[in-house]
C-alpha positions as CSV (number, residue, x, y, z in Angstrom):
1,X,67.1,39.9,19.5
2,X,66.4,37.4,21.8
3,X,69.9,34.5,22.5
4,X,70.3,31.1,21.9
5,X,70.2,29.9,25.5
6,X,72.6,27.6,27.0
7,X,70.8,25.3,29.6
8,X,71.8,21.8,31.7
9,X,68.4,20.6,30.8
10,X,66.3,21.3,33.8
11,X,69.6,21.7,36.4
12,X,71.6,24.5,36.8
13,X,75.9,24.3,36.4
14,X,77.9,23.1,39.0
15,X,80.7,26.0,40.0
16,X,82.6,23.3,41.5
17,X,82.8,21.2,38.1
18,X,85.4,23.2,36.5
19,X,82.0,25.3,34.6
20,X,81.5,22.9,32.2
21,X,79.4,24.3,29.6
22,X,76.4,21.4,29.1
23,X,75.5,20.4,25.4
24,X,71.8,21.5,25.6
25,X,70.8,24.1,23.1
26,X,67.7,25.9,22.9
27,X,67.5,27.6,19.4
28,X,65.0,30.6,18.8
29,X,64.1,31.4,15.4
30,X,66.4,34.2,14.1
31,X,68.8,34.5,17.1
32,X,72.3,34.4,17.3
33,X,73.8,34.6,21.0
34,X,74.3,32.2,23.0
35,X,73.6,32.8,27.4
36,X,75.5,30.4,29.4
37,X,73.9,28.7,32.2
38,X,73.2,29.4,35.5
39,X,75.6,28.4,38.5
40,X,74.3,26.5,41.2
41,X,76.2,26.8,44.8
42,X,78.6,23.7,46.0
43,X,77.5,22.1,49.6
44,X,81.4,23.5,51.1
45,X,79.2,27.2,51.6
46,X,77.0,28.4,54.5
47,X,73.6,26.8,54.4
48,X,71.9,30.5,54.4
49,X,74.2,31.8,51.4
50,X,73.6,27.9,49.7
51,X,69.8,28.5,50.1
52,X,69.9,32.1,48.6
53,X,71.5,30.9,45.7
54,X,69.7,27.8,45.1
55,X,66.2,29.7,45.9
56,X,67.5,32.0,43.1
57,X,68.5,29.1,40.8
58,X,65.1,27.8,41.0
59,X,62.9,31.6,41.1
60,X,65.3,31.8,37.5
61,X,64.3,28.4,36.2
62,X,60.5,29.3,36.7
63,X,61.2,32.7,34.3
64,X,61.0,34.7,37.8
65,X,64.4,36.8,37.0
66,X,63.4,40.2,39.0
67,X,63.0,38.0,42.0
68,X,65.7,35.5,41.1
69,X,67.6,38.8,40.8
70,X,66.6,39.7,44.3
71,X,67.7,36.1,45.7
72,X,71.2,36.6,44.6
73,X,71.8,40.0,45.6
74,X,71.1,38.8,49.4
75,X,73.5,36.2,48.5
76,X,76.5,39.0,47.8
77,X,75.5,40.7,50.4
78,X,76.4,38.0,52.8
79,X,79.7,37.0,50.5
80,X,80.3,40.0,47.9
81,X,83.7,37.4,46.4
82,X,81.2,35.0,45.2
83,X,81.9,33.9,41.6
84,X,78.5,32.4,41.6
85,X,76.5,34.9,43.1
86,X,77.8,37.3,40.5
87,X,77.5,35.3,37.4
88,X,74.1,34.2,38.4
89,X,73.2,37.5,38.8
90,X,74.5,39.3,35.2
91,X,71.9,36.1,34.0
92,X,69.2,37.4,35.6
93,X,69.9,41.2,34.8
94,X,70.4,39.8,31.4
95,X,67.1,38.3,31.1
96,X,65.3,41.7,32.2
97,X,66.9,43.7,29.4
98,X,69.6,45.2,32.2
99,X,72.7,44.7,29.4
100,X,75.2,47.2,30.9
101,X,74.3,45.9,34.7
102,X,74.8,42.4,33.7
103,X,77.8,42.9,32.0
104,X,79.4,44.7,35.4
105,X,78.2,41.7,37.4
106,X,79.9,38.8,35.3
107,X,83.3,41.5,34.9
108,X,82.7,40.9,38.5
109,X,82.9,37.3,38.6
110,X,85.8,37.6,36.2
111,X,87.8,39.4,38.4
112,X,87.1,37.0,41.2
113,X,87.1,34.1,39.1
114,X,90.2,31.6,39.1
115,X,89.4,28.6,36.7
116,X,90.2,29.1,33.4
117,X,86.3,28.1,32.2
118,X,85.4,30.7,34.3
119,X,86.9,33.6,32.7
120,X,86.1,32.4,29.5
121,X,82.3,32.0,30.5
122,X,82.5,35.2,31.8
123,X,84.1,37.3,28.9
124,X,81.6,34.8,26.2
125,X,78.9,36.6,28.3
126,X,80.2,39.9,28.6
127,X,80.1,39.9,24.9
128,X,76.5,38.7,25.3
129,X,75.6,41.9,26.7
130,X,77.9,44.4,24.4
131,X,76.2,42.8,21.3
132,X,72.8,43.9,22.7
133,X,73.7,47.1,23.5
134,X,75.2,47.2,20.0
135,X,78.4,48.1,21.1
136,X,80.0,45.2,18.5
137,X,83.7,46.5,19.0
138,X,84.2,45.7,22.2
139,X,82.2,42.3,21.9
140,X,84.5,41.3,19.3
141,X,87.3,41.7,21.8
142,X,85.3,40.1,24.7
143,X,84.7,37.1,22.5
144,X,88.2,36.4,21.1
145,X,89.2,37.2,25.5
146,X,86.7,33.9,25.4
147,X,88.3,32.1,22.5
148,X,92.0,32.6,23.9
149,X,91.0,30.3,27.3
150,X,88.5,28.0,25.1
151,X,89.6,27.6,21.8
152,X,87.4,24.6,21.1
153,X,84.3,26.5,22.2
154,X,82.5,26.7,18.6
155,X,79.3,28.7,19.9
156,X,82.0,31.6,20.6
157,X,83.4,31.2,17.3
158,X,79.7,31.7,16.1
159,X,79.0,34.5,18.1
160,X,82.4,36.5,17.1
161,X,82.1,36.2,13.8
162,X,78.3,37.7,14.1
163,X,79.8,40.7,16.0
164,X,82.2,40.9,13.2
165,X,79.9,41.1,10.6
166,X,77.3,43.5,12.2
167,X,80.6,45.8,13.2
168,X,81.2,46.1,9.5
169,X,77.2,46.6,8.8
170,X,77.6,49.4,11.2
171,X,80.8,50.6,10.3
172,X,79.4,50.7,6.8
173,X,76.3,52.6,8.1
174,X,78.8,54.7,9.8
175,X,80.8,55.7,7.0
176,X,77.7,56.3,4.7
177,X,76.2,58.5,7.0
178,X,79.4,60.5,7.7
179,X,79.4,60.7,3.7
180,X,76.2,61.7,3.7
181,X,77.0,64.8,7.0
182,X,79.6,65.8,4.3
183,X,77.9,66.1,1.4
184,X,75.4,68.0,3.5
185,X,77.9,70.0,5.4
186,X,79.4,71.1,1.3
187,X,75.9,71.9,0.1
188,X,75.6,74.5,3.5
189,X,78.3,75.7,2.7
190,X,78.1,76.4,-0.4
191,X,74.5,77.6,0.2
192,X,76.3,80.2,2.7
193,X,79.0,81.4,0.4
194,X,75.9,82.1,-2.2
195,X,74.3,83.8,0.4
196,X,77.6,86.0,1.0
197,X,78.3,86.5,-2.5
198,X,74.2,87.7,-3.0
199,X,74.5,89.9,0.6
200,X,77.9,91.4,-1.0
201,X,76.3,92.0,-4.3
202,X,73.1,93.9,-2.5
203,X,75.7,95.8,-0.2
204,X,77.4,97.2,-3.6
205,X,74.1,97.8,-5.0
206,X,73.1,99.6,-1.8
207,X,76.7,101.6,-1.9
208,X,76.2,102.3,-5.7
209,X,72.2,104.0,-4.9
210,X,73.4,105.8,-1.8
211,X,76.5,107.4,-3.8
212,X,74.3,108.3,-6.5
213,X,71.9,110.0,-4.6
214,X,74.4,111.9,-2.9
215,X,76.0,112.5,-5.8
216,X,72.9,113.7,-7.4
217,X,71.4,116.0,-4.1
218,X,75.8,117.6,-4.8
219,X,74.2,118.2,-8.3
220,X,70.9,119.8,-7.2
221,X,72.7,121.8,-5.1
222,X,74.9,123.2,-7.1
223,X,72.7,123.7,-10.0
224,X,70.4,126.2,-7.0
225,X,73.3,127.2,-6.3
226,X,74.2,128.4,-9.5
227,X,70.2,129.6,-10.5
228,X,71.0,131.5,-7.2
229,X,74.5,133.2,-8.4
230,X,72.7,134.2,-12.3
231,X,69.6,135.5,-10.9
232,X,72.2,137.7,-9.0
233,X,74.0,138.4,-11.3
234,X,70.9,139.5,-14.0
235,X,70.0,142.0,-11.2
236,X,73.9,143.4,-11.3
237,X,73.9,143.3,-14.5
238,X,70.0,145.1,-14.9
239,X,70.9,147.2,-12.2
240,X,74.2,148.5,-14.4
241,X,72.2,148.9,-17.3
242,X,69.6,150.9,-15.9
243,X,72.9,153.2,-14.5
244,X,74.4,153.3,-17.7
245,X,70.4,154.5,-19.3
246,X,70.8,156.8,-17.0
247,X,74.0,158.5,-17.6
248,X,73.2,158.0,-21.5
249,X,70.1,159.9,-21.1
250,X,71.7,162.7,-19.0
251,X,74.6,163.1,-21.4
252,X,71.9,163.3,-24.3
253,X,70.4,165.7,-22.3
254,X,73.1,167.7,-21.6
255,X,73.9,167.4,-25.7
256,X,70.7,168.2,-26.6
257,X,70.6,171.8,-24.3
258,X,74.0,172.9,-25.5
259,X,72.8,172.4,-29.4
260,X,69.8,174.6,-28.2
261,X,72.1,177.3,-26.8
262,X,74.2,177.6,-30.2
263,X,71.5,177.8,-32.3
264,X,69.7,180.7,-30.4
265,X,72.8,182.7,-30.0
266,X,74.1,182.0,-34.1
């Protein structure tokens, strides 16, 4: 998304000037932020901080942020309280894409900073960088921080009321998809207590088939058992009835000679 940039028309902001903001607006086709300007360095500093700053002003005009970027961070290094030095530099990590570094650097300059335009710049640009990270939440709050020292500043009403309406866009997309997590997280679980119920059902299947075989091998065994026990007891029962043959055929016997006896002697 690329911003609506705030520029003094060829010239960079005066930090000495209270940070006016300058009326030039450069609108790009679909964008909605708005960068403020770059700080240029009053004559009261040290010439080699002064030429840092300004060789970084100009390296940023030309579109040359990495090496604007470079120019400013000698600057801090010389004088880390710099307001300048660190607003100018969040611009030019700003312009690279660097959203979360630039939004430390102007929290920097807003910690320094003691001019009311100042802070306001710096939480206006803060929000800048949140919005591209998406993180609308917290630029709504950086923007109203803005509104409460500029109230008049319309390009910060613009801006918070964007952030307001792609936080609801995304709280929208948030509650949809935490709808749609629970709709999936019922439907796997209800695909697990299936499961359950089918793994139960083929566990008492399983229970069913093992107690009837073992049920069945009791039955097989008994019934041997019991072929066992009656071909045992067909042998007593033969082996009593040949006995009992015997003993009839002896006493017939026995009969029979006596008979013979009588009827020789009569």
């Amino acid at each position: 998304m690329e911003p609506i940039e705030k520029r003094g028309e060829g010239e960079v902001m005066n930090a000495w000037s209270g940070c006016a903001r300058v009326a030039a607006l450069i609108r790009a086709a679909s964008t909605c932020l708005v960068v403020a300007g770059v700080f240029a360095r009053p004559p009261m500093y040290g010439q080699s901080v002064r030429s840092l700053v300004n060789g970084g002003n100009s390296l940023y005009d030309e579109k040359k942020f990495n090496d604007a970027e470079v120019n400013y961070r000698k600057a801090l290094e010389k004088e880390q309280g710099l307001v300048e030095g660190h607003f100018n530099l969040g611009n030019s990590l700003y312009k690279q894409g660097k959203y979360e570094e630039s939004a430390r650097e102007y929290e920097n300059a807003l910690l320094k900073a003691k001019e009311k335009d100042t802070k306001a710049y710096a939480y206006y640009n803060i929000g800048n960088s949140q919005m591209q990270e998406q993180k609308f939440q917290d630029a709504v709050k950086s923007y109203s921080e803005s509104l409460q020292r500029n109230p008049s500043d319309q390009q910060a009403k613009y801006n918070l009321s964007y952030a307001l309406a792609k936080l609801r866009e995304q709280q929208q997309q948030q509650n949809k998809k935490d709808k749609n997590k629970d709709k999936q997280d019922k439907n796997d679980q209800q695909k697990k207590d299936q499961q359950k119920k089918e793994q139960e059902k083929q566990d008492q299947q399983q229970d069913r088939q093992q107690k009837d075989q073992q049920k069945q091998q009791q039955q097989n065994q008994a019934s041997q058992q019991e072929r066992k026990m009656s071909k045992a007891d067909a042998q007593r029962i033969l082996d009593v009835l040949k006995n009992n043959e015997k003993e009839v055929q002896k006493k017939l016997r026995v009969r029979q000679a006596t008979r013979a006896r009588t009827e020789k002697d009569w």
